[in-house]
C-alpha positions as a printed NumPy array, in Angstrom:
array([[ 73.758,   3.973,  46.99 ],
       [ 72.3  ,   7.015,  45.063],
       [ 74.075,  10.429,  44.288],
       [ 72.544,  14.558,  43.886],
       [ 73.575,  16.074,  40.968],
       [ 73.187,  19.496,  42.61 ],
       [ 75.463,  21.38 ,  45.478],
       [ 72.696,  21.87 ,  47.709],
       [ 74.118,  19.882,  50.965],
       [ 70.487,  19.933,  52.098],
       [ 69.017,  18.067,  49.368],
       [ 68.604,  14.529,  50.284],
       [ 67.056,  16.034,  53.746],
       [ 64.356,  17.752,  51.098],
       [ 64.071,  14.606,  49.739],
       [ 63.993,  12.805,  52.357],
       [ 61.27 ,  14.94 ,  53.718],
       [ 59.601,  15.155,  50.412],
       [ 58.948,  11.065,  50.417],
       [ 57.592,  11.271,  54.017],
       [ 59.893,  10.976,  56.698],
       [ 59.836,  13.868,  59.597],
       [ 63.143,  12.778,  61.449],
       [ 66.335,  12.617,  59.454],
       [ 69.386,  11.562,  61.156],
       [ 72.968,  11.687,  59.264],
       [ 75.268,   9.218,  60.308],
       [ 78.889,   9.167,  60.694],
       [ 82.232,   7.596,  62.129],
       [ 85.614,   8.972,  62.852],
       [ 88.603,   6.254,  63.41 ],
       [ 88.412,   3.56 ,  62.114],
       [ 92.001,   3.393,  60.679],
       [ 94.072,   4.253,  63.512],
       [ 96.409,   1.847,  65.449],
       [ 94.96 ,   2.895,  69.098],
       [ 91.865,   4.362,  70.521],
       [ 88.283,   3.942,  69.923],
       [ 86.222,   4.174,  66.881],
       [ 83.867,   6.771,  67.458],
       [ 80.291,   7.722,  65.7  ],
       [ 77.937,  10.191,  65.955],
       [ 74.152,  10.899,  64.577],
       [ 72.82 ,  13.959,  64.29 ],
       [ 69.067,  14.904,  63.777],
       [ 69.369,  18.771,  62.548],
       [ 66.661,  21.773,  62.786],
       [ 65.354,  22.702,  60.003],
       [ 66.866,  26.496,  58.933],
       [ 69.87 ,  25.018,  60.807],
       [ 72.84 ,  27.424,  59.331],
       [ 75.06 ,  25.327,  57.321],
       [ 77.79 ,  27.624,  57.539],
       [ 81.385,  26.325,  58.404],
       [ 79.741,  22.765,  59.079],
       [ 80.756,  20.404,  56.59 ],
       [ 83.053,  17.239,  55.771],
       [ 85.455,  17.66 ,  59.336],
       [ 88.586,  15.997,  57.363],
       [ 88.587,  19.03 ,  55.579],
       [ 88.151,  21.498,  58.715],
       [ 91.103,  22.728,  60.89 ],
       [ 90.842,  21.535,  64.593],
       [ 89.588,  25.031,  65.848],
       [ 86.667,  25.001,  63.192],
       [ 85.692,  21.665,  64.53 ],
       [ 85.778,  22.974,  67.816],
       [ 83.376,  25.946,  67.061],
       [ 80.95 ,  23.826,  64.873],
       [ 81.018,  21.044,  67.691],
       [ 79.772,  23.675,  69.786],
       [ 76.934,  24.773,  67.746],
       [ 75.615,  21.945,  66.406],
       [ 75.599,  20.001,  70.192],
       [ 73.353,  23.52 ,  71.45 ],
       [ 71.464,  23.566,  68.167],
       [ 70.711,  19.555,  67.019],
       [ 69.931,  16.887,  68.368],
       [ 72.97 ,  14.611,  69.289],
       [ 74.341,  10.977,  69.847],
       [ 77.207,   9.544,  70.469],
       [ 78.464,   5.861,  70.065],
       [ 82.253,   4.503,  71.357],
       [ 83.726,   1.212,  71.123],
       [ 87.103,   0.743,  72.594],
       [ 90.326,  -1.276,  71.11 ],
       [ 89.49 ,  -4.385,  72.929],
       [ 86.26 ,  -4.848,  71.472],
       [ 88.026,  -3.478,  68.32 ],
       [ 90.113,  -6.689,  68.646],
       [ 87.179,  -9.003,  69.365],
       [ 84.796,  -8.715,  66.399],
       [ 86.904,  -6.616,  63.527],
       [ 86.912,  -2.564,  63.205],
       [ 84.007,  -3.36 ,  60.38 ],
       [ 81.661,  -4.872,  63.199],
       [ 82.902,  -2.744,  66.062],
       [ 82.458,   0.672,  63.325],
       [ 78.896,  -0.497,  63.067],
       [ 78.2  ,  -1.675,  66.847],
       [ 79.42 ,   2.292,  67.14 ],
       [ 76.818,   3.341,  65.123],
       [ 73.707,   1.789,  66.357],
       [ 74.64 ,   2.702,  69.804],
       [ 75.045,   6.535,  68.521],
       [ 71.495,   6.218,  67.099],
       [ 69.89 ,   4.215,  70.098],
       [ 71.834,   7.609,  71.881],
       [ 69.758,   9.985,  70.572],
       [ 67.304,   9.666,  72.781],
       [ 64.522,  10.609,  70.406],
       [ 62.538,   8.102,  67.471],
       [ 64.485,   8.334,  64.005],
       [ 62.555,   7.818,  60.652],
       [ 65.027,   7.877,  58.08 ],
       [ 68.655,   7.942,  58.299],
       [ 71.483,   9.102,  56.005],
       [ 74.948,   6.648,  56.413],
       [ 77.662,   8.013,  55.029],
       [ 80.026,   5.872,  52.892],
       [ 78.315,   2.257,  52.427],
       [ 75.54 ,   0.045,  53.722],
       [ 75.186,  -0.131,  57.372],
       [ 72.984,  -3.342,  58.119],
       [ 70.914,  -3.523,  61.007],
       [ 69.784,  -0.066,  61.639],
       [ 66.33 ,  -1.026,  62.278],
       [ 65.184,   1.892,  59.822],
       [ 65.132,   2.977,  56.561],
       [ 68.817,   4.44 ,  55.358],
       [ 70.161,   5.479,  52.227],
       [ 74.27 ,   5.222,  52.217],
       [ 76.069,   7.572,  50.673],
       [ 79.645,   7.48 ,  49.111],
       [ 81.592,  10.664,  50.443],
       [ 78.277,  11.532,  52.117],
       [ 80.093,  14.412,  54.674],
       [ 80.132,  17.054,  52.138],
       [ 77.077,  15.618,  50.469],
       [ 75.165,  15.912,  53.252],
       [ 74.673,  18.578,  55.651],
       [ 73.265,  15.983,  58.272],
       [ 76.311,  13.656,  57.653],
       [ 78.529,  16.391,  57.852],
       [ 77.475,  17.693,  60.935],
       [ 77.972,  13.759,  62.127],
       [ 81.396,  13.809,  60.926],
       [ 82.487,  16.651,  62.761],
       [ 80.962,  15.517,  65.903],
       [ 82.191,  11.885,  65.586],
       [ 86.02 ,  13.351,  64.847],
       [ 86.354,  16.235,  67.789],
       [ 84.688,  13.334,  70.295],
       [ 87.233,  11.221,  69.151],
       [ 90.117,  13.291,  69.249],
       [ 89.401,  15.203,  72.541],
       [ 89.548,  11.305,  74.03 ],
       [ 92.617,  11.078,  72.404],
       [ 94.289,  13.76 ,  73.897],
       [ 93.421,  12.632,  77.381],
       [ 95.594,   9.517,  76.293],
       [ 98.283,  11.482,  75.464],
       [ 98.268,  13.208,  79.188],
       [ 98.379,   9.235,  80.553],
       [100.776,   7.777,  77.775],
       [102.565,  11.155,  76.444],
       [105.505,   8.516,  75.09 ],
       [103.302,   7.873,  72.66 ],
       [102.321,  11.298,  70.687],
       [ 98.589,  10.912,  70.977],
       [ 98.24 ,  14.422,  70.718],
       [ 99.556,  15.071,  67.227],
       [ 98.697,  11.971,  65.831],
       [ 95.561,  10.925,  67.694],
       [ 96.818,   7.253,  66.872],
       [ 97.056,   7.221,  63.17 ],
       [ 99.93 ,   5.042,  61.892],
       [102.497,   8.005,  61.88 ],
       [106.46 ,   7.471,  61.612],
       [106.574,   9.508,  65.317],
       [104.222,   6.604,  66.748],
       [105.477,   3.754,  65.162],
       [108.828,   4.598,  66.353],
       [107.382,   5.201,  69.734],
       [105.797,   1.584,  69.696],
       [109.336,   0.201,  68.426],
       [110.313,   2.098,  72.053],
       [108.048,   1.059,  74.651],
       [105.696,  -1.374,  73.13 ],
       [101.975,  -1.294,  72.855],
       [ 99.352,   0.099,  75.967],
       [ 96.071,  -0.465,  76.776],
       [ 94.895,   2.292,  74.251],
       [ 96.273,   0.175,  70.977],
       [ 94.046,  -2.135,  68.748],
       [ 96.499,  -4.899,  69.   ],
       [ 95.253,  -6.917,  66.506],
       [ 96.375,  -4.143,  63.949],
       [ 99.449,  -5.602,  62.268],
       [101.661,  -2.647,  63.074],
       [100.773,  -3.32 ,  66.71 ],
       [100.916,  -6.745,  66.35 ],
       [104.298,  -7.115,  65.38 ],
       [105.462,  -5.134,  68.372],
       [103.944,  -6.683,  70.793],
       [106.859,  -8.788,  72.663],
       [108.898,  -7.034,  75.126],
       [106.463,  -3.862,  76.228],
       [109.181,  -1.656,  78.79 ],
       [106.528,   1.198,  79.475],
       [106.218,   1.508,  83.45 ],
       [103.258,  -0.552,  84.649],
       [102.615,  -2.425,  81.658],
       [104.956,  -5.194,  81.678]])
């Protein structure tokens, strides 16, 4: 792991650029602490002279800021995008399934990647060099960018859930472990969207009473 002293959010891109590699991708993942839905993650190759403005670490964005960065970073940078769902989730651990997500948003990039910046630690198995960074989305501008994409993906498949399961809340809490959607679980059980291996699932798993998923 290594650290900046400065503020410039573009400085391990300079460096990055400064040891040799051309194509810098940041590297980020939004969910991997929620009860339901996937765990989504996102790379993002960014132009040079990109405009940092109002693109930075999403947690700290409001939903319609997200929104408008999504927008201009997907018509600006160079994009992918990598899901895996709950089931999956449930076969190999949110650690292996948050890391299977972010391979598959590199390999969906579509375009050859020389150096990548990971946000938070180690990813193994990237295939290239990577440099992991602890709190890396408002370190980075490329991870940042990553973040934000990773988190509205995320969220905008979470609000589909809610218009097919609106018992549960998706929409407000996007799956998190909330006191609205635990009670909602205590209510009708688990569906098809929760990681049911999570012990908050887990433990209300007998007796699901939601229409169709008996």
């Amino acid at each position: 792991m290594d650290s900046l002293a400065d503020n410039d959010v573009w400085a391990y891109e300079k460096r990055s650029r400064s040891e040799g590699y051309a194509s810098i991708a940041g590297l980020d993942e939004a969910g991997r602490g929620p009860l339901a839905g996937p765990v989504a993650a996102a790379a993002v190759i960014l132009p040079e002279g990109f405009d940092e403005a109002g693109v930075g670490d999403s947690k700290a964005m409001s939903a319609a800021a997200r929104d408008k960065a999504y927008d201009r970073i997907t018509s600006e940078a160079v994009v992918g995008v990598g899901l895996v769902g709950p089931d999956v989730i449930d076969e190999i651990n949110i650690l292996r399934a948050t890391h299977r997500a972010m391979k598959a948003a590199l390999q969906d990039l579509g375009v050859a990647v020389d150096f990548i910046l990971v946000d938070g630690l180690h990813v193994p198995g990237l295939g290239k060099p990577s440099l992991p960074i602890v709190k890396g989305d408002r370190k980075s501008i490329s991870i940042g960018a990553a973040s934000i994409i990773a988190k509205v993906t995320r969220d905008r498949i979470m609000l589909e859930a809610d218009k097919q399961y609106p018992h549960y809340g998706f929409a407000a809490h996007k799956g998190y472990c909330t006191k609205d959607h635990l009670a909602a679980l205590d209510k009708w059980g688990p569906c098809e969207y929760h990681r049911k291996t999570f012990t908050p699932v887990a433990e209300r798993m007998p007796g699901c009473r939601l229409p169709g998923l008996e």
